[in-house]
VOZANU-40059 format. One record per residue (C-alpha): residue number from 0; residue in three letters; x, y, z. Coordinates in Angstrom, 3 decimals, always signed. Last residue first. Layout:
<pts>
> pos, code, east, north, up
> NUM, Ala, X, Y, Z;
...
</pts>
This chain:
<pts>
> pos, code, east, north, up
> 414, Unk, -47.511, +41.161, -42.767;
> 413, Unk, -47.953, +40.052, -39.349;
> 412, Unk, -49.261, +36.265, -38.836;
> 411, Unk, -51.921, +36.010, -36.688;
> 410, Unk, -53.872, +33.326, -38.371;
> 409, Unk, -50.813, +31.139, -38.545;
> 408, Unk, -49.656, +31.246, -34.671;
> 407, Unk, -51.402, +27.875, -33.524;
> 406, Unk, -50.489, +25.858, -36.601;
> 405, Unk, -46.500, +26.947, -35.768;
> 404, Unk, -46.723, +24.594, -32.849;
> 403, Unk, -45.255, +21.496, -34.296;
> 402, Unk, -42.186, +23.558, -35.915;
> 401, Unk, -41.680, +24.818, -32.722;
> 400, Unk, -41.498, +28.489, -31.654;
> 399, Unk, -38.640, +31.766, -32.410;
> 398, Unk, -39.513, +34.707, -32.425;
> 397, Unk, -41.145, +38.013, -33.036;
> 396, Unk, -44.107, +39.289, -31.035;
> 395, Unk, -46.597, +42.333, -32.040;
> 394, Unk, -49.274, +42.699, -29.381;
> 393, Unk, -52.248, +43.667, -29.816;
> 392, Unk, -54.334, +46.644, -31.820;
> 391, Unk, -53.326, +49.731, -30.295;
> 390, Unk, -49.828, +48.135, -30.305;
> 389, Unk, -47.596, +46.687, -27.338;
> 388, Unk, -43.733, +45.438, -28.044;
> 387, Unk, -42.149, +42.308, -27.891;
> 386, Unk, -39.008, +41.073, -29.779;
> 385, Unk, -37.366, +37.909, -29.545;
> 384, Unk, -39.336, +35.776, -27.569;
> 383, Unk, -37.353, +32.299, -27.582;
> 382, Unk, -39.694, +29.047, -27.915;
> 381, Unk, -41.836, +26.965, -25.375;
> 380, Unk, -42.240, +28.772, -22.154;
> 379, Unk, -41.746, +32.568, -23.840;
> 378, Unk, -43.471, +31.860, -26.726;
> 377, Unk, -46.398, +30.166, -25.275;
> 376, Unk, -47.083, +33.095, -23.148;
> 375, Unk, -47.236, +35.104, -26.073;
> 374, Unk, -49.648, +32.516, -26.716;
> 373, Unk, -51.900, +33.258, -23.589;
> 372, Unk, -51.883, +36.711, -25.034;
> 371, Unk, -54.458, +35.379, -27.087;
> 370, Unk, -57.193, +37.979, -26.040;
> 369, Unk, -55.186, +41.162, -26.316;
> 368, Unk, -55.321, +40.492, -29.488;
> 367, Unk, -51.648, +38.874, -30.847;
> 366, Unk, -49.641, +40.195, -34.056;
> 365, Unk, -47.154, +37.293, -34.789;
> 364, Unk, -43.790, +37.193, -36.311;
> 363, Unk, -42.477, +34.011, -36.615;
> 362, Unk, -38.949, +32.171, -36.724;
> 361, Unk, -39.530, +28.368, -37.059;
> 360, Unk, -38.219, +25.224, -35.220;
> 359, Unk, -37.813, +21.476, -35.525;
> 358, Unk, -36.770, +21.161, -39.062;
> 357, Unk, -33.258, +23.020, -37.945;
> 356, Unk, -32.493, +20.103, -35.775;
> 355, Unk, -29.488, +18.976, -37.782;
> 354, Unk, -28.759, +22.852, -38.162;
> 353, Unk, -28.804, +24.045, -34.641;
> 352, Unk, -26.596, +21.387, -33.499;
> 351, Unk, -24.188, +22.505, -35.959;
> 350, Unk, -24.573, +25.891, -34.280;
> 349, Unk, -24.494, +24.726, -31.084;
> 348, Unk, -20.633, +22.369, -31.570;
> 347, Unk, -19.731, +25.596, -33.825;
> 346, Unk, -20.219, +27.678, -30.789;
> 345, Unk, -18.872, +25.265, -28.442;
> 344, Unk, -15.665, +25.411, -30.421;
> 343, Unk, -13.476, +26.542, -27.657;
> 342, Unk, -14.858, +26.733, -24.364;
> 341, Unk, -11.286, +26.459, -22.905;
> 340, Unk, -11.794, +23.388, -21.020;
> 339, Unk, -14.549, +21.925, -22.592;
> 338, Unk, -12.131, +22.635, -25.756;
> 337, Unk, -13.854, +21.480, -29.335;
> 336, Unk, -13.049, +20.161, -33.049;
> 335, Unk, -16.121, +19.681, -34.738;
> 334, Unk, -16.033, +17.116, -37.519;
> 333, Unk, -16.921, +17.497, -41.076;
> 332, Unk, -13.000, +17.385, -41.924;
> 331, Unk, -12.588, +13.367, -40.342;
> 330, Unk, -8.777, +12.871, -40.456;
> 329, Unk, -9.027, +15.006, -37.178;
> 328, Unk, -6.556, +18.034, -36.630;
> 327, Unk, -3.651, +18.589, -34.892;
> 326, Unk, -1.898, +22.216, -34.360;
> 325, Unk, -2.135, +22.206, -30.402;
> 324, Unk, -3.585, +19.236, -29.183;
> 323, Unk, -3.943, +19.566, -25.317;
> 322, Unk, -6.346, +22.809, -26.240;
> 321, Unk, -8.277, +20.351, -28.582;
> 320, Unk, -9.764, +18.188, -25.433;
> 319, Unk, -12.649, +17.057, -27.787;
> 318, Unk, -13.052, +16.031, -31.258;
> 317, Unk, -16.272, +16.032, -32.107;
> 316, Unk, -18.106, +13.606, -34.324;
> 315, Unk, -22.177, +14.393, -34.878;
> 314, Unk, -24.452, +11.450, -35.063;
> 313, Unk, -28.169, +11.787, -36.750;
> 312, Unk, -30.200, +8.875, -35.567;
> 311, Unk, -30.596, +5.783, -38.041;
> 310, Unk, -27.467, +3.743, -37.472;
> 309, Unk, -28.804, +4.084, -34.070;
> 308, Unk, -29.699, -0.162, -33.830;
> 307, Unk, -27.850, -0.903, -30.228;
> 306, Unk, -25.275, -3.118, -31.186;
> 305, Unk, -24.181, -0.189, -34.066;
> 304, Unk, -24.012, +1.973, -31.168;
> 303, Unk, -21.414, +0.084, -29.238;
> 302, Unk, -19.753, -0.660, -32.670;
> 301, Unk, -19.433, +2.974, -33.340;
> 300, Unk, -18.114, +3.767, -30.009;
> 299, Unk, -15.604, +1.272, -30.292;
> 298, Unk, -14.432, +2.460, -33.605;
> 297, Unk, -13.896, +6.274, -32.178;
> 296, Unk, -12.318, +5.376, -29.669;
> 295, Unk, -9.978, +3.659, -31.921;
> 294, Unk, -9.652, +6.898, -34.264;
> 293, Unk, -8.626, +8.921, -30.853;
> 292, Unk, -6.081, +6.039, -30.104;
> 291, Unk, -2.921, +8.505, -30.384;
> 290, Unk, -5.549, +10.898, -27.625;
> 289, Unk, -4.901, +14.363, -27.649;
> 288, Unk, -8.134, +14.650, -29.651;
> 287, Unk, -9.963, +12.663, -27.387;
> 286, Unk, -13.002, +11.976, -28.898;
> 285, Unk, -17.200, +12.529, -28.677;
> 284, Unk, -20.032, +11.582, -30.559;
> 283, Unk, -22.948, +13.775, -30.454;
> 282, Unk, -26.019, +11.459, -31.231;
> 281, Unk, -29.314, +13.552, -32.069;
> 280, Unk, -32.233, +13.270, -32.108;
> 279, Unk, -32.422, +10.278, -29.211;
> 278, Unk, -34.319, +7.093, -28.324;
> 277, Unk, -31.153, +4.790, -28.903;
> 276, Unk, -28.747, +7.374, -26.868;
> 275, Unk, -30.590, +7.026, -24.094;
> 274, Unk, -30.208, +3.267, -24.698;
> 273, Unk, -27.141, +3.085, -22.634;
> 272, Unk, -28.590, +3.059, -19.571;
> 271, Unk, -31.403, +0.980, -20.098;
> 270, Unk, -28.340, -1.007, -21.663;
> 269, Unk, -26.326, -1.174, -18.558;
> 268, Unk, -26.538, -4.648, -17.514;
> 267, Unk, -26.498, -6.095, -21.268;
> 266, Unk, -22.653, -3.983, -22.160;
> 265, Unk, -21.684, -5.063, -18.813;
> 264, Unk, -22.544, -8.619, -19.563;
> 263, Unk, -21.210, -8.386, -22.858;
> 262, Unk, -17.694, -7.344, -21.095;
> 261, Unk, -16.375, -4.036, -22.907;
> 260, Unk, -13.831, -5.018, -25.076;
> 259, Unk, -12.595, -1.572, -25.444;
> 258, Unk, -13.792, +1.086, -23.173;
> 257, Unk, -17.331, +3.289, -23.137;
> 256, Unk, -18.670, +5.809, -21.126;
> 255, Unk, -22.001, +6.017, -18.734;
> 254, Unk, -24.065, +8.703, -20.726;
> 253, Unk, -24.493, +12.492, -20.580;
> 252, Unk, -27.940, +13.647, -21.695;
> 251, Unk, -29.078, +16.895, -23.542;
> 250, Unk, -32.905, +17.842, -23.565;
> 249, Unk, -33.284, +20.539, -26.048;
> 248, Unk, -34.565, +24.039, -26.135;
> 247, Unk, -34.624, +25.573, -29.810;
> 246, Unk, -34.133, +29.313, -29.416;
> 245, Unk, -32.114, +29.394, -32.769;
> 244, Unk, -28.925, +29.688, -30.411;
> 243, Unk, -29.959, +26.797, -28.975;
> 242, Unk, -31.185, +26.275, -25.390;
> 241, Unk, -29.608, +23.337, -23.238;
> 240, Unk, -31.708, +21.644, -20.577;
> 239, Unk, -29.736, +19.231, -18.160;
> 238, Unk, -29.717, +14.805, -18.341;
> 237, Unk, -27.126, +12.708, -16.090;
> 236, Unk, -26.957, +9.240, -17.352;
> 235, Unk, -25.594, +7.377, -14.317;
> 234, Unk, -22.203, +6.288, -14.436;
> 233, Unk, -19.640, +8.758, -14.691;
> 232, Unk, -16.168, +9.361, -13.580;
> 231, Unk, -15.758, +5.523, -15.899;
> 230, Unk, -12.067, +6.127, -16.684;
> 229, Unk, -10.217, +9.222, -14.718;
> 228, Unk, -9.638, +12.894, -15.660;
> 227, Unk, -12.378, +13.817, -13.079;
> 226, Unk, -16.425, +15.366, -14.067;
> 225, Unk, -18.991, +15.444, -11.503;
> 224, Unk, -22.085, +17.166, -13.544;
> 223, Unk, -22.486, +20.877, -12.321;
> 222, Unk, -24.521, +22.285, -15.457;
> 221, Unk, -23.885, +25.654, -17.171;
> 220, Unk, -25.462, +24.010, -20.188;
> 219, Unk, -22.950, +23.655, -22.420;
> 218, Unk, -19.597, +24.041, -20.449;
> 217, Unk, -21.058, +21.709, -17.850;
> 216, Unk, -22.222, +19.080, -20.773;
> 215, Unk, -18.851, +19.550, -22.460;
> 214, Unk, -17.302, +18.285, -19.051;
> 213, Unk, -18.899, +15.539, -18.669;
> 212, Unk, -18.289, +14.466, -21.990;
> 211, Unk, -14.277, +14.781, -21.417;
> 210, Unk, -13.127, +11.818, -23.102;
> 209, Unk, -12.409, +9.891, -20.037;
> 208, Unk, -14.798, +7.145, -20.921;
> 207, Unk, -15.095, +6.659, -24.532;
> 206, Unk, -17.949, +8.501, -26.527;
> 205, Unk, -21.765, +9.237, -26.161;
> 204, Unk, -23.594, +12.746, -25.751;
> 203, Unk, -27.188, +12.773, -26.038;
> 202, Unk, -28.928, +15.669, -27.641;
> 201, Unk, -32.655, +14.918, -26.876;
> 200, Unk, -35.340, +17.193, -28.514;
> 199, Unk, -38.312, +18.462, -26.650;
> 198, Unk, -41.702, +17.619, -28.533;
> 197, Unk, -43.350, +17.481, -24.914;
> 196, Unk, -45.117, +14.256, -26.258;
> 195, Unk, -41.365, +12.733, -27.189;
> 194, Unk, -39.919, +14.096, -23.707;
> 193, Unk, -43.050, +12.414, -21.745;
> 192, Unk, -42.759, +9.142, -23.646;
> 191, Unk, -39.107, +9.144, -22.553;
> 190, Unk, -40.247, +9.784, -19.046;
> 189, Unk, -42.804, +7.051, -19.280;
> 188, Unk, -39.790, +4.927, -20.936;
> 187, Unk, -37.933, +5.422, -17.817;
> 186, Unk, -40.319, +4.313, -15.676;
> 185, Unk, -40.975, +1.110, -17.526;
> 184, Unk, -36.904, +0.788, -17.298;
> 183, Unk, -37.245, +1.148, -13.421;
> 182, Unk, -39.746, -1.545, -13.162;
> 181, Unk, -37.482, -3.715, -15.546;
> 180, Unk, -34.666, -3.383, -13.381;
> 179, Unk, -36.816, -4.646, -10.143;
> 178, Unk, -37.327, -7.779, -12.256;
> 177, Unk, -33.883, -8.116, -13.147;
> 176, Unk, -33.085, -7.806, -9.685;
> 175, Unk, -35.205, -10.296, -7.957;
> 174, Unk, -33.959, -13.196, -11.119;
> 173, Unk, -30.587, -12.285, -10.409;
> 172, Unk, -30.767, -12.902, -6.979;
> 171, Unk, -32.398, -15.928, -6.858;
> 170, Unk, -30.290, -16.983, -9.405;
> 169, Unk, -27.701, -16.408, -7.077;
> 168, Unk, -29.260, -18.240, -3.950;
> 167, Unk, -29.494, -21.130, -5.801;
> 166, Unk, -25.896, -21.282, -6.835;
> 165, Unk, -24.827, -20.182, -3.566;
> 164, Unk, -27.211, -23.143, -2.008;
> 163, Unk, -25.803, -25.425, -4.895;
> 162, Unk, -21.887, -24.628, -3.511;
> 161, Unk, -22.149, -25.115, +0.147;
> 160, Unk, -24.091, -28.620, -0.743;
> 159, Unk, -21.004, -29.255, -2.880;
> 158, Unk, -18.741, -28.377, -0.463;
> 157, Unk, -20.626, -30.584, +2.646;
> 156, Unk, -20.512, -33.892, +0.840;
> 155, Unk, -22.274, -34.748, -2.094;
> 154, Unk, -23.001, -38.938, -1.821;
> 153, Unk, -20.875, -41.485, -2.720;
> 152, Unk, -22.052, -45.231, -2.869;
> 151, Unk, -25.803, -45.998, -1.236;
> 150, Unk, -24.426, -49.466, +0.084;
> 149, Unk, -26.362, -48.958, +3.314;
> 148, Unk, -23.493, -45.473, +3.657;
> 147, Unk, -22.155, -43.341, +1.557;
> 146, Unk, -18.590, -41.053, +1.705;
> 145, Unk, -18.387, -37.695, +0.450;
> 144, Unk, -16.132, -35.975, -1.723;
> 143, Unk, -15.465, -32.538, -1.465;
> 142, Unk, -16.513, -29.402, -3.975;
> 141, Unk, -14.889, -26.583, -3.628;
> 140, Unk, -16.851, -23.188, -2.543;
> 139, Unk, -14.873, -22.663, +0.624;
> 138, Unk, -11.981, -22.658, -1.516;
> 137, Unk, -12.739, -19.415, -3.303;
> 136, Unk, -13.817, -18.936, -6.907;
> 135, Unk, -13.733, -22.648, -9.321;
> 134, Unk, -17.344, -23.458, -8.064;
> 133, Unk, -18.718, -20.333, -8.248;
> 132, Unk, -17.453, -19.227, -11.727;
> 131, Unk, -20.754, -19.763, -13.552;
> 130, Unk, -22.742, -17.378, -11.295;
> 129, Unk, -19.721, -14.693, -10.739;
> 128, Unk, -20.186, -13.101, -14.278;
> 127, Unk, -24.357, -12.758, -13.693;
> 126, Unk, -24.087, -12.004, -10.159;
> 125, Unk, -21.449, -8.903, -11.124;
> 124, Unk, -23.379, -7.916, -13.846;
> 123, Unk, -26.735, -7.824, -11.524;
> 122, Unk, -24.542, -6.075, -8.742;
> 121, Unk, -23.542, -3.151, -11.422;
> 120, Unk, -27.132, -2.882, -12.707;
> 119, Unk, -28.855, -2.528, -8.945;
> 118, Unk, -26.493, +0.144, -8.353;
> 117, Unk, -26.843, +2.414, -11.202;
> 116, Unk, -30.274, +2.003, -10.860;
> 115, Unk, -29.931, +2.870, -7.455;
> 114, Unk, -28.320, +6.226, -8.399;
> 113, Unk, -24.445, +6.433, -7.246;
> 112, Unk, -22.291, +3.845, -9.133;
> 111, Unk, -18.905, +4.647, -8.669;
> 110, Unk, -17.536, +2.360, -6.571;
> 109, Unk, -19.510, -0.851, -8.084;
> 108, Unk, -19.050, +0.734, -11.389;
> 107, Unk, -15.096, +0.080, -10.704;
> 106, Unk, -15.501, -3.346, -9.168;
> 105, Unk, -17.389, -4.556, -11.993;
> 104, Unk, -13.870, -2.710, -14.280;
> 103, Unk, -11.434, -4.877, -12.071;
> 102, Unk, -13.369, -8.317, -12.493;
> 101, Unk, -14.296, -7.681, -16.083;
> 100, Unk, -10.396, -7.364, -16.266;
> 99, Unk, -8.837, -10.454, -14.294;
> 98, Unk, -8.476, -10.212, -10.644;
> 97, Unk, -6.062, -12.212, -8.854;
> 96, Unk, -5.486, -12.109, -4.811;
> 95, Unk, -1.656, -12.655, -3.978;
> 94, Unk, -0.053, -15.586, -3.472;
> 93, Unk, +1.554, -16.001, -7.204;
> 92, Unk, +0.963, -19.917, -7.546;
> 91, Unk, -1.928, -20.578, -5.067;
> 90, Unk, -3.499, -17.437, -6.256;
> 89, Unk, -3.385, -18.301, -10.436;
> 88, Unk, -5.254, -21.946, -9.445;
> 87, Unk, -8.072, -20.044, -8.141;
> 86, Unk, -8.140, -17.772, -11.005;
> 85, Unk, -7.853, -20.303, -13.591;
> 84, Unk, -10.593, -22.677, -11.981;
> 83, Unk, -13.372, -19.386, -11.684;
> 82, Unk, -12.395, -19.035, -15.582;
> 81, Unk, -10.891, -15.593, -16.871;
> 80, Unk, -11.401, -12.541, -18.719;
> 79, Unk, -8.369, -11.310, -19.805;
> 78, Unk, -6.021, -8.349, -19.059;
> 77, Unk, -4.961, -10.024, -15.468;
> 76, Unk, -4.780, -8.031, -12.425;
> 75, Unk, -2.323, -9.246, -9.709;
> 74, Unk, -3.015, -7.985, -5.923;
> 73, Unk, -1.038, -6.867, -3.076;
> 72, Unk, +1.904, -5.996, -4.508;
> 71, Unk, +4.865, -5.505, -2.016;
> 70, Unk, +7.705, -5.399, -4.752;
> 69, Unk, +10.048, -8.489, -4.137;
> 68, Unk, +6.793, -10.456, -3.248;
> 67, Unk, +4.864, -9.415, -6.785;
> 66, Unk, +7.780, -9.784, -8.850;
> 65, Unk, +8.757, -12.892, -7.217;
> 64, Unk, +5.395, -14.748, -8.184;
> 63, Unk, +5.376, -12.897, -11.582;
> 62, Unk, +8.802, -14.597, -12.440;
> 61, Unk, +7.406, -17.780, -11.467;
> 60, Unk, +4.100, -17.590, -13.390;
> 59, Unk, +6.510, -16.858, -16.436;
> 58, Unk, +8.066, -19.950, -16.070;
> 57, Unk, +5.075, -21.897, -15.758;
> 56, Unk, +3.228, -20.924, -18.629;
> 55, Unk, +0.167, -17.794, -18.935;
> 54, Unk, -3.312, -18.860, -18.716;
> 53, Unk, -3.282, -20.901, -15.990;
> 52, Unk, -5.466, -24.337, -16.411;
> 51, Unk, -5.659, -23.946, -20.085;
> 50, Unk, -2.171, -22.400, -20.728;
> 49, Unk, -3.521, -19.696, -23.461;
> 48, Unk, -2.425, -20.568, -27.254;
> 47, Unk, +0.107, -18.895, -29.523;
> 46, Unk, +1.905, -17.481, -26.892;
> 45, Unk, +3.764, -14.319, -25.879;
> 44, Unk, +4.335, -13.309, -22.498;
> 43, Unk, +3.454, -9.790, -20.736;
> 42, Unk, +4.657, -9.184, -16.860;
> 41, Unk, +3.983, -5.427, -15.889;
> 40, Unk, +5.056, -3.552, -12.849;
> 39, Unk, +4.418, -1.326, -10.235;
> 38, Unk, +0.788, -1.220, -11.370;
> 37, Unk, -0.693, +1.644, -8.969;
> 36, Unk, -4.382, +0.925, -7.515;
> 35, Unk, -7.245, +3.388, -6.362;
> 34, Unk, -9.963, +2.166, -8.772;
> 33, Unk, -9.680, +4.082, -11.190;
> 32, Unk, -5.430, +3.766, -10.760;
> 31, Unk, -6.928, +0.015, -12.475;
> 30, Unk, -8.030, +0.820, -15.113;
> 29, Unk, -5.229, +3.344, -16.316;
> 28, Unk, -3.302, +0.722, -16.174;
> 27, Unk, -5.382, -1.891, -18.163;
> 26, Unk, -5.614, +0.772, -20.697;
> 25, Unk, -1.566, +1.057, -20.589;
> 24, Unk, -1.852, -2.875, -20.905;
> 23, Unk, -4.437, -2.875, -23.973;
> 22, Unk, -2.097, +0.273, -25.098;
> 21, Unk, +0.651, -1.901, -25.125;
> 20, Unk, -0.995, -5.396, -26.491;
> 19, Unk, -1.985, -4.142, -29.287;
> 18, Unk, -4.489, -6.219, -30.845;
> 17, Unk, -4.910, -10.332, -31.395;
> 16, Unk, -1.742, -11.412, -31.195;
> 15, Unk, -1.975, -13.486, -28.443;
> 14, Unk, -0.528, -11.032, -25.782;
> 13, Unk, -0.979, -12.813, -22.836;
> 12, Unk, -0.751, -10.019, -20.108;
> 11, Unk, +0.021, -9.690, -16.389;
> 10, Unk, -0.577, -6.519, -13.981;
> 9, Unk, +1.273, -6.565, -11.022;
> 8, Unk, -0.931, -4.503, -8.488;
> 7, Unk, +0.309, -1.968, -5.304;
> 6, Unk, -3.360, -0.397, -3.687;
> 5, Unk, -3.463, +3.418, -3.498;
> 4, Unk, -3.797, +5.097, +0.092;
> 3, Unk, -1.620, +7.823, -0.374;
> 2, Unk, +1.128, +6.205, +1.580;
> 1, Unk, +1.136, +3.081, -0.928;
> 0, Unk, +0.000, +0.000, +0.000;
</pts>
């Protein structure tokens, strides 16, 4: 332990050839300091095939053993996802507590989540990746052989009767939860129904974790969303009203981020979550700029939408965190290059926004009687009142009002 309070890991790798195993480790890395930890060292082998019964060989095992006593660590992460047997086999060679990488980023969202949705979805993924790897996690969950009596032969002994009650009590679990999930997803559909009705526009904004979406949401809408230069700061969407420059008010929604090779489970757990971006106007995709692996985020982001059907929404790519950049600029020209920082580019960012949604508003000028003054009203609440002044006659308005509403200011159209 270090004397800020962070955790010493080893972190061990199989690169298989399969992607880069650098920035998979450097992710891996950055992983686990989110959740309080500091790798003081990194053990990668190369093989064709994983060991079956502990993913990396003998020798290597060895090497991490001492590593891990010569340098204090308390812990060894492994960048894989692996079997209940592999993990309990992996702590009687190296001594320390293993976690593999869905292990490490569950633990994450279990820190971080903070509504009880949030909550409920990280302890569901966390039942669901645990259920099959009861028997091989912990000894007090291995089985033991009992003896029979009368001729009976073998019957379970004490371990495996341990081991069915988890099982049972697991499904259990996950059955109570899901159910409880589904409540809150009903809910959350009435409130999308409510947005849709309302005719209010939702701007959500998507990307890799750490890419600074947080932060364009506070420079957007003056909002106080929690935003640290850390993977997964936010888990919860987090939703604040943003008006236009054409007067349009929108809905816009920060959602939990994304990494590479997301677990399924996670990617399942969290799709109420995830699916504010499915049921909105507008997709805003955001990048690190600053980041080598911008394009990469980029990728991932795609396929996280592509798995949940939004080929059809209007997307927007920006490029955030441009101020760490100086002089780069995106292979992609239509994109929006942006500082939450610096406020840089939020203009363009509204503007742009502004134009996909440009179907959804109308600029009017309306004399009212004295008698409709209720839509003046309507103006104000619903649309931007631009000018206002009082005539013998009424009152002459100019601004700006939905596209959906525009029936109810026709026959008072000024000439």
């Amino acid at each position: 332990m270090t004397e800020d309070g962070m955790m010493n890991v080893v972190l061990f790798g199989l690169d298989l050839g399969a992607y880069d195993m650098d920035k998979s480790m450097d992710e891996l890395a950055a992983l686990a300091q989110a959740n309080h930890m500091v790798a003081v060292a990194r053990l990668v082998q190369k093989r064709d095939v994983p060991e079956s019964a502990t993913y990396l060989g003998e020798g290597r095992l060895a090497e991490g053993r001492l590593l891990c006593m010569n340098l204090g660590a308390e812990c060894a992460i492994f960048d894989a996802e692996l079997s209940g047997s592999q993990i309990r086999n992996l702590e009687q060679i190296l001594e320390v507590p293993v976690m593999d990488r869905t292990m490490l980023i569950l633990e994450i969202f279990k820190n971080r989540a903070v509504t009880n949705e949030g909550k409920l979805q990280t302890e569901l993924a966390t039942l669901r990746y645990r259920l099959p790897r009861l028997a091989g996690l912990g000894e007090s969950l291995s089985r033991q052989g009992g003896g029979g009596a009368g001729g009976g032969g073998a019957r379970r002994g004490a371990g495996e009767s341990k081991l069915e009650y988890d099982r049972r009590h697991v499904r259990r679990r996950i059955e109570a939860l899901s159910q409880r999930l589904e409540e809150m997803e009903r809910r959350r559909e009435q409130t999308r129904k409510s947005r849709r009705k309302s005719g209010v526009p939702v701007v959500a904004l998507v990307g890799y974790t750490n890419v600074g979406k947080s932060s364009l949401l506070n420079r957007l809408c003056g909002a106080d969303v929690p935003a640290q230069d850390m993977l997964f700061a936010t888990l919860d969407p987090t939703a604040r009203r943003l008006t236009l420059p054409s007067g349009l008010t929108v809905v816009a929604v920060d959602t939990v981020g994304f990494v590479s090779r997301l677990p399924h489970g996670l990617v399942e757990a969290f799709k109420s979550t995830l699916e504010e971006a499915a049921y909105a106007d507008v997709i805003v995709k955001v990048c690190d700029l600053s980041d080598p692996e911008a394009s990469q985020q980029l990728t991932v982001t795609d396929q996280v939408l592509d798995s949940l059907d939004c080929g059809d929404i209007p997307q927007l790519t920006v490029y955030n965190k441009c101020d760490r950049a100086p002089g780069a600029t995106p292979f992609d020209t239509s994109a929006i290059c942006t500082s939450a920082a610096t406020g840089y580019g939020m203009d363009a960012l509204l503007a742009r926004l502004d134009q996909v949604l440009a179907d959804r508003v109308r600029r009017v000028a309306v004399l009212l009687p004295y008698d409709k003054l209720a839509l003046a009203g309507h103006i104000r609440a619903q649309g931007t009142m631009l000018t206002e002044e009082y005539r013998p006659e009424g009152v002459y308005c100019e601004g700006v009002v939905k596209a959906a509403d525009l029936h109810l200011f026709v026959p008072y159209f000024a000439d």
